[in-house]
N, C-alpha and C positions, 0 to 999 in steps of 0.2 A: 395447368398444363405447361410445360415448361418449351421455353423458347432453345430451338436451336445452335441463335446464336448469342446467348448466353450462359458463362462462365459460371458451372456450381460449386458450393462452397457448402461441402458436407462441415455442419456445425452441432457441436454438442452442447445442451444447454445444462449444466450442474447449478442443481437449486438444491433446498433445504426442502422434507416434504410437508412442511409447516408452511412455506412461502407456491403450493402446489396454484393457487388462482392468481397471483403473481407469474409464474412461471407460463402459465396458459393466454394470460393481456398481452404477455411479450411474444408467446407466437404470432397471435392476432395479430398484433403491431407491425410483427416482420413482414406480415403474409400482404399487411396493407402498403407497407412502405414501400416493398421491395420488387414490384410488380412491374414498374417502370424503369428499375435499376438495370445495370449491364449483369448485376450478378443474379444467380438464383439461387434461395439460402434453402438447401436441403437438411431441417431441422432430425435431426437419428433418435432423438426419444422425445418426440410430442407425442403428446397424449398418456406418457406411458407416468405413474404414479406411486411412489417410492416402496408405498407400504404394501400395496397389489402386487408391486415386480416380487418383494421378497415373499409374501403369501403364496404364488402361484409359482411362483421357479423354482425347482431343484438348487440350483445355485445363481442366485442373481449378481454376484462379482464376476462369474464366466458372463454372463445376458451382458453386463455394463461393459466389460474388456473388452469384447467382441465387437459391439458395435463400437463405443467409443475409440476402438483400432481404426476404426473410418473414418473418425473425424479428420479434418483438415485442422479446426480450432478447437479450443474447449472454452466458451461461456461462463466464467462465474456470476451469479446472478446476486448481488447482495442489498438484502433487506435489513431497515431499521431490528427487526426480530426473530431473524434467522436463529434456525438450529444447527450450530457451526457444526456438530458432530457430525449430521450428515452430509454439507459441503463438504469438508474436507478431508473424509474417506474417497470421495469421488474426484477432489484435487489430485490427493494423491495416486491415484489410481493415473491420471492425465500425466504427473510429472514422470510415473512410471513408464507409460508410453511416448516418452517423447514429445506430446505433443504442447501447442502453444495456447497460454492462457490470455485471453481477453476476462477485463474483470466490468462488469456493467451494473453501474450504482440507479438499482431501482427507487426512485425519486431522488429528491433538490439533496443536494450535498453545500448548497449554499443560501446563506440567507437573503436577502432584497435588499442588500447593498452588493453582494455579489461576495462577500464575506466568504472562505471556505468554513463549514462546518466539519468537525472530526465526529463520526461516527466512531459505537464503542467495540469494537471487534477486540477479539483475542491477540494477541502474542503470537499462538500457534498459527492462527489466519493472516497474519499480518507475514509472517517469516516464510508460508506456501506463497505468496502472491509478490513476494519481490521481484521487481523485472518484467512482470506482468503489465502488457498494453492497457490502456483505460482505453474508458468510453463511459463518462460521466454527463450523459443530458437527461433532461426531462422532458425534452422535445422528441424531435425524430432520432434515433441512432445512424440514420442510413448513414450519411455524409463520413463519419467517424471511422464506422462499420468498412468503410469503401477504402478511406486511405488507408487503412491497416492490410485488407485484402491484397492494395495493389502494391503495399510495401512504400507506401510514402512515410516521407522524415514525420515526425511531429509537428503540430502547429505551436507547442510553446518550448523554451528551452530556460535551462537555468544560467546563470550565466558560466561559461567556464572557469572564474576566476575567484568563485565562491569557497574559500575554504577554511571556512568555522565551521562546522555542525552546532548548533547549540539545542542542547536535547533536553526535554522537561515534562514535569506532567501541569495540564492548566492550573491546577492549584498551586504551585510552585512559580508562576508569570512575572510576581514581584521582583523575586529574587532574578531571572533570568533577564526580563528587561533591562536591569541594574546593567547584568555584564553584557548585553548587547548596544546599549547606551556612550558605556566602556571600550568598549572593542571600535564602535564605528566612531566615534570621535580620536580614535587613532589610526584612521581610513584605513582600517581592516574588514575584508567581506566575510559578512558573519550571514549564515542562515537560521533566521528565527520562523517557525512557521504563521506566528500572530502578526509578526510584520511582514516579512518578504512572500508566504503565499500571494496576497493581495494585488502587490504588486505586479505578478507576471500575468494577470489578467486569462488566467485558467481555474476551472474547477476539479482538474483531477489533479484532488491534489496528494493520490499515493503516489502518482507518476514522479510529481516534482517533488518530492519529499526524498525516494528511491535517488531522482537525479542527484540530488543537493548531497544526501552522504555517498554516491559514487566520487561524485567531484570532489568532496572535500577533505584537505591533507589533516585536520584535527579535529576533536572532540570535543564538546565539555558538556558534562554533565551539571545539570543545575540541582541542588536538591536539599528539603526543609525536614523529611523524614524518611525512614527506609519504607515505607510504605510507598512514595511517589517516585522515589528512583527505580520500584522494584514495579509498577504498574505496569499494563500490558504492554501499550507502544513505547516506552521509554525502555524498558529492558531490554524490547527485541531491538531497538535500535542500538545501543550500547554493547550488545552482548554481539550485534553485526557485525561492527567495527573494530573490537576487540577480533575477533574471527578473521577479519579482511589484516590486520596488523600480523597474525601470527600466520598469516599464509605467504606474510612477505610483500601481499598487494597495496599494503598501506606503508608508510612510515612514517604518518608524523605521530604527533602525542596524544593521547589519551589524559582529561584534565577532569577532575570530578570538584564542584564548588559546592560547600555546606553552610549550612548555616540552623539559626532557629536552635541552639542546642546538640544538632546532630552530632555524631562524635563519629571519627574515622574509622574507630573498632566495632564501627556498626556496618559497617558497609561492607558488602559481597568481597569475599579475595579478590576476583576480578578485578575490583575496582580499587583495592588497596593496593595490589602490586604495582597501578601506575601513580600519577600526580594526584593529591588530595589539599583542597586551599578551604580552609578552614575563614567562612567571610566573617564572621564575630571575631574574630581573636588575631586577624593580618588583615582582613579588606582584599580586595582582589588585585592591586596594585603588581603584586608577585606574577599573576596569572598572563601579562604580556611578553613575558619573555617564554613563555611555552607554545605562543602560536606565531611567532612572527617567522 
C-alpha cells in the first residue's frame, strides 16, 4: 500500500528475456529495500515476460511504448549472459521517448581487491548506454537509486584535468603501459583504465570511463592487430571520438600506436586520415608532441 507521503517514481525495468529470474530478485529487492524509503518505486512491467507479451499481444512494441511513456526512468538490467538483442530493442525504444537510462550491473563488476572488472558487451550496447547514470552494487541499490531520483551530483568524479584517453583492447596492455609510462613521466594526465579506474575508488566504471573521454582533449589508440583495434569497446570508443572531433566538440588529435608488424594500410580510413606512429620502426618518442 502505498504511503501518501511519499514520492513515486514510475520506473521501467528493460532486461533481456533470458535474464527473466534475474529481473523478478531485483523486483523483490526493490519491494524489500524500498519500503522505508521517502520513495515509492512504481515498477510498469513486473511480472510481465518477454516471450508471453509477444505470444499474447496484437502488437507488443504499442503494450511496451505505452506503458514505458510512464516511465519517469528506464532501468537497464545487465547480466554476465544477456541477450543484447532484446535489451536493446527496448533501449531504443526508451532513447526514442526521451526518457533517462539508469544502467544496473546485476552482480560484482569488481574483484576482492576492489579491481574494476570489464564485462563483455557489444559495441552496439555500449554506444546506447553513453551518458547513462550507473548503479553498480551488489549490495542494496536504494542509496544510489535515491541520489539519482533526487538529482544529486555523483559520489566519484574524474579529474578535470585528464586529457589522454588511452584506448586499448587487454590483449594489447603491454604495448599501452609502454605509452602510458611514457606520457606520465612527462607529467602528462593520461587515462588508462588498468591504472587510473582503481584509483578513483568506484566501481562504475562505464560512468568514469564516459567521464574520462568527455574530459579528454586527445586520443591514442594503442594496437598489436586489426583484430584488437577493431574489438567491441575499443572501436566504439575511437569511432566516439572521431564523431565528437568532426562535430567540432573536440579538437585535439587523434593518435593511433602500432606495433607487432601491424602495418598502417591496415587500419580503418578513420584511423589513417589521422596520426599513425609506427613503435618498431620510430618508438614513440614522435608521439609527445601530438598531446601536449
Amino acid at each position: 500500500m502505498q504511503s501518501s507521503n511519499k514520492k513515486i517514481v514510475n520506473l521501467w525495468i528493460a532486461f533481456a528475456d533470458n535474464d527473466h529470474p534475474a529481473f523478478q530478485r531485483l523486483c523483490d529487492s526493490f519491494e524489500r529495500e524500498f519500503w522505508k524509503s521517502e520513495y515509492d518505486l512504481n515498477i510498469l512491467n513486473e511480472g510481465w515476460e518477454l516471450k508471453e507479451l509477444s505470444r499474447n499481444a496484437e502488437d507488443d512494441n504499442d503494450i511496451i511504448t505505452v506503458t514505458m511513456h510512464k516511465a519517469d526512468y528506464v532501468l537497464a538490467c545487465l547480466t554476465p549472459n544477456l541477450n543484447e538483442e532484446d535489451l536493446i530493442a527496448q533501449l531504443r525504444r526508451a532513447h526514442s521517448l526521451g526518457k533517462e537510462i539508469i544502467i544496473f550491473y546485476f552482480g560484482r563488476i569488481c574483484d576482492k581487491q576492489g579491481k574494476p572488472i570489464s564485462p563483455r558487451f557489444s559495441a552496439d550496447l555500449f554506444l546506447i548506454l553513453q551518458g547513462s547514470k550507473q548503479v553498480a552494487l551488489w549490495g542494496s541499490p536504494t542509496a544510489e537509486l535515491e541520489a539519482i531520483f533526487s538529482n544529486s551530483k555523483p559520489s566519484y568524479t574524474l579529474p578535470k584535468d585528464s586529457m589522454v584517453f588511452l584506448s586499448h583492447n587487454h590483449k594489447d596492455i603491454q604495448l599501452a603501459k609502454l605509452i602510458y609510462d611514457y606520457l606520465k613521466d612527462k607529467e602528462l594526465n593520461v587515462f588508462l583504465s588498468e591504472e587510473t579506474l582503481p584509483t578513483l575508488g568506484s566501481c562504475d566504471y562505464m560512468k568514469e570511463i564516459d567521464q574520462a573521454l568527455d574530459n579528454s582533449k586527445h586520443m591514442i589508440i594503442a594496437g598489436t592487430s586489426i583484430e584488437n583495434i577493431m574489438s567491441g569497446w575499443v572501436e566504439a570508443e575511437w569511432r566516439l571520438f572521431i564523431n565528437e572531433k568532426r562535430s567540432g566538440r573536440k579538437t585535439g588529435n587523434i593518435i593511433t600506436v602500432i606495433n607487432n608488424g601491424l602495418l598502417p594500410s591496415a587500419l580503418p580510413m578513420s584511423l589513417r586520415y589521422y596520426e599513425v606512429i609506427n613503435k618498431e620502426t620510430e618508438g614513440i618518442d614522435r608521439l609527445i608532441k601530438y598531446v601536449l
